[in-house]
C-alpha positions in Angstrom: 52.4 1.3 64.3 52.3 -1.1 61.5 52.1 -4.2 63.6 49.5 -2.7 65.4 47.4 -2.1 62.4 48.2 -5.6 61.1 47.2 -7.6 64.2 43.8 -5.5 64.3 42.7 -6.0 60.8 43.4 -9.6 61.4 41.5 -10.0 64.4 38.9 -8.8 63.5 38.7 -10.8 60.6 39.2 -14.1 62.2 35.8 -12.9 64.2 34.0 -12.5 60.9 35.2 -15.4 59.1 34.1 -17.8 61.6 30.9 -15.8 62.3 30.5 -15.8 58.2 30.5 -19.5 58.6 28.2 -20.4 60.9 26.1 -22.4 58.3 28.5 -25.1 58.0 28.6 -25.9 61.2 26.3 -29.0 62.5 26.8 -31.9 65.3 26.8 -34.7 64.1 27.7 -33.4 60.2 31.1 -35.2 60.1 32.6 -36.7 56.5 32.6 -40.4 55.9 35.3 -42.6 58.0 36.2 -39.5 60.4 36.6 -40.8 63.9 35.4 -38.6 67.2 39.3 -38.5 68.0 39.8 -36.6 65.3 36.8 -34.1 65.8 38.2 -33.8 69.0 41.7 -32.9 67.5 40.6 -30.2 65.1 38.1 -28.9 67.7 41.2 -28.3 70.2 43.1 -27.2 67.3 40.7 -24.5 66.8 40.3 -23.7 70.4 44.1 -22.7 70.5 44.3 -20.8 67.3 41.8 -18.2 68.9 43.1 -18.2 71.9 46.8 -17.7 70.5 45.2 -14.4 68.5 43.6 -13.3 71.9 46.8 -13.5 73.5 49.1 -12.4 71.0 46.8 -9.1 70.9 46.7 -6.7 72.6 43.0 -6.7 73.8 43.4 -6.5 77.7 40.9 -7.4 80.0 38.6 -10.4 78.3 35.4 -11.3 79.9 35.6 -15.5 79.3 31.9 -16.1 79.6 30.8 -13.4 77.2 33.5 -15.0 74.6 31.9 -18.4 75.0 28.4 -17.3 74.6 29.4 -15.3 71.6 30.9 -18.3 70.3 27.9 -20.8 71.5 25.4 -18.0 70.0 27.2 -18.0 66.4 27.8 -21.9 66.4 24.1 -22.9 67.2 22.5 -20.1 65.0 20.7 -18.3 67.9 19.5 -14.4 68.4 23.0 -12.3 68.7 23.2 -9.5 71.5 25.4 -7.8 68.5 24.7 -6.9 64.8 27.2 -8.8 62.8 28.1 -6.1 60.6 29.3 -3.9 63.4 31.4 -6.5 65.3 34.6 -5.5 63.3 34.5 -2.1 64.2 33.6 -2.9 67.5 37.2 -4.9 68.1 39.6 -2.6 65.6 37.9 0.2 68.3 38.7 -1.5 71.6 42.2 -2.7 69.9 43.0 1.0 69.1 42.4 2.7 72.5 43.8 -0.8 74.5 47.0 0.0 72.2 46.9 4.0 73.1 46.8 3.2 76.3 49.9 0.3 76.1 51.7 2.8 74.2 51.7 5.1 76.9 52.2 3.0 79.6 55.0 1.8 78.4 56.0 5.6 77.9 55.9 6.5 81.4 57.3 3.0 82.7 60.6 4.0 80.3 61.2 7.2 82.0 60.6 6.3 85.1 63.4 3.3 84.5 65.8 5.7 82.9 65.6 8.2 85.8 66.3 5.5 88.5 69.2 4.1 85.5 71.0 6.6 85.5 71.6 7.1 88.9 73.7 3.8 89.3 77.3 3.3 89.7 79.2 3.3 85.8 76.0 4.8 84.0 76.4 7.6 81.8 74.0 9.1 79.7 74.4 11.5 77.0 73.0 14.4 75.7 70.4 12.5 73.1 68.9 10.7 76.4 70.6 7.4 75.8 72.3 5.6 78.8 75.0 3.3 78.2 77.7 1.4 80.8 80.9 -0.2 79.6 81.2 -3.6 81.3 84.3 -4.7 79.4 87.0 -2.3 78.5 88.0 -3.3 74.5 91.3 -2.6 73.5 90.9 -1.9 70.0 89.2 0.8 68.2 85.8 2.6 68.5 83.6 2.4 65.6 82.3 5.4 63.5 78.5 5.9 62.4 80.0 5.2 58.7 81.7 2.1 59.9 80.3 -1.5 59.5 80.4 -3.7 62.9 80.5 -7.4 64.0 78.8 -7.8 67.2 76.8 -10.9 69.4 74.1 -9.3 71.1 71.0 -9.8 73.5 68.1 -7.5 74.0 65.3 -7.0 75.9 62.5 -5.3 77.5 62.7 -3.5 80.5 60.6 -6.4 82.2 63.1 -8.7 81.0 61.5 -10.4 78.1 64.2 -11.1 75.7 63.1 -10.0 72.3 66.5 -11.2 70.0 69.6 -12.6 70.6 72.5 -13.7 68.3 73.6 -15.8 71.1 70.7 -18.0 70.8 70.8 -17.8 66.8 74.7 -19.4 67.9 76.6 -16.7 65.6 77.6 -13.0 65.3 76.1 -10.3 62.8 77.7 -7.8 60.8 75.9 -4.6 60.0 76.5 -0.8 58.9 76.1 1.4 61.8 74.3 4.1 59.8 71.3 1.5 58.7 70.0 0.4 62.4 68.1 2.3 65.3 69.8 5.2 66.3 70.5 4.0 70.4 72.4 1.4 68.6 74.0 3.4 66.0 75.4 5.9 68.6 76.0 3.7 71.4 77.9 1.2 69.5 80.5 4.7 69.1 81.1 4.4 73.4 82.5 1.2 72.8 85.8 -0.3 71.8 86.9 -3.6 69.5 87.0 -6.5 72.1 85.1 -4.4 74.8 81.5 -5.2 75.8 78.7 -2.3 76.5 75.3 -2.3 77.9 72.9 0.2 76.2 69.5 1.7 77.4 67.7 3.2 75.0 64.9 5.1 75.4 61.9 4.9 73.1 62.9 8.0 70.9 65.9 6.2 69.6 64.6 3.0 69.0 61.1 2.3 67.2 59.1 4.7 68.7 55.5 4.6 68.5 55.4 2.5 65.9 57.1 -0.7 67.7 58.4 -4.0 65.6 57.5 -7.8 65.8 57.7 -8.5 69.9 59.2 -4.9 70.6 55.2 -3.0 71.5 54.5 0.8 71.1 57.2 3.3 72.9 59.3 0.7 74.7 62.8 1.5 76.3 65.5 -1.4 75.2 68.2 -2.8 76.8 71.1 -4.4 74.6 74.1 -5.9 75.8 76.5 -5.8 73.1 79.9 -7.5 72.8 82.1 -6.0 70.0 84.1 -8.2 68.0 85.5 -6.1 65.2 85.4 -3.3 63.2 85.3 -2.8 59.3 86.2 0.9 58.7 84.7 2.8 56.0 88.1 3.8 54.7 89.2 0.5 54.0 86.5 -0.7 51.8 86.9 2.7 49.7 90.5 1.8 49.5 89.5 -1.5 47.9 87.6 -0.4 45.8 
């Protein structure tokens, strides 16, 4: 879970850097020729750098009042509910069971999604659990895991969220088959040059527990992929 890991550490210390610094802060200590408009500025600007690491981890429930105390306590050097040296592990500790919990949430969501997936009209799922649907018959051939593909591409959540999209980047992408996620590696081998395919793919075969940039813990994905060509293996040994 290396994002997980990442976002925690760095939370955590945000809290203590600004904590650490508490004896630089001062009303009314401002340098020569600042203007109020620009406290104000830097003060906002501050306001939504925490809040974009609240919100961008995943600590759940925050009580809003008990944040701005902490923050009031801190800033005017009053009496702390907490010892400062045991704040850090107080968030990474919160952060890792919130994210346990996330994780397998988003477990059980996936399964229960697949289940009620694969029951609908031109779904098929195969024997490794993923579920694909061919929404464009191609006309040209079907790639191999040793194959190299050019595809545009959306995916996203179950809930929606779109997490990439070569669409939006406004060109295609060429990759080996055998160096992504295994849903796409074997899913890609259902479809045909020219065709378009719609793959669900459960958790197992995508990043697992660990997740990736927007993509959280044990999420099932859903990629709507439009083939545009195929670069056999063969032929580049051939070239050679």
């Amino acid at each position: 879970m290396k994002r997980t890991v990442i976002v925690t550490v760095a939370a955590a210390a945000a809290v203590l850097a600004f904590s650490s610094c508490a004896g630089t802060y001062q009303k009314g200590n401002r340098m020569p020729d600042i203007t109020s408009s620009q406290i104000d500025t830097v003060s906002y600007a501050l306001g939504m750098y925490y809040g974009k690491m609240l919100t961008s981890s995943p600590f759940g429930e925050i009580d809003l009042g008990q944040l701005q105390k902490g923050f009031s306590d801190v800033l005017n050097g009053k009496e702390t509910k907490l010892d400062e040296n045991r704040i850090g592990n107080i968030i990474q500790t919160h952060l890792m069971a919130q994210q346990v919990y996330e994780a397998t949430r988003n477990q059980e969501k996936g399964e229960e999604f697949l289940a009620a997936n694969k029951e609908k009209e031109g779904v098929v799922e195969t024997e490794s659990g993923l579920q694909y649907k061919i929404e464009v018959e191609g006309t040209g051939i079907s790639p191999e895991l040793t194959d190299t593909v050019e595809v545009n591409y959306e995916g996203r959540l179950i809930d929606g969220t779109v997490f990439d999209s070569s669409y939006e980047r406004g060109e295609s992408i060429k990759f080996p088959l055998n160096g992504v996620i295994k849903g796409w590696g074997e899913g890609l081998t259902y479809a045909k040059e020219g065709g378009r395919i719609q793959l669900y793919i459960p958790s197992d075969l995508g990043y697992g527990q660990r997740g990736t940039g927007p993509i959280p813990a044990n999420s099932t994905l859903i990629f709507d992929v439009e083939l545009i060509k195929v670069y056999k293996a063969a032929d580049k040994e051939e070239k050679k």
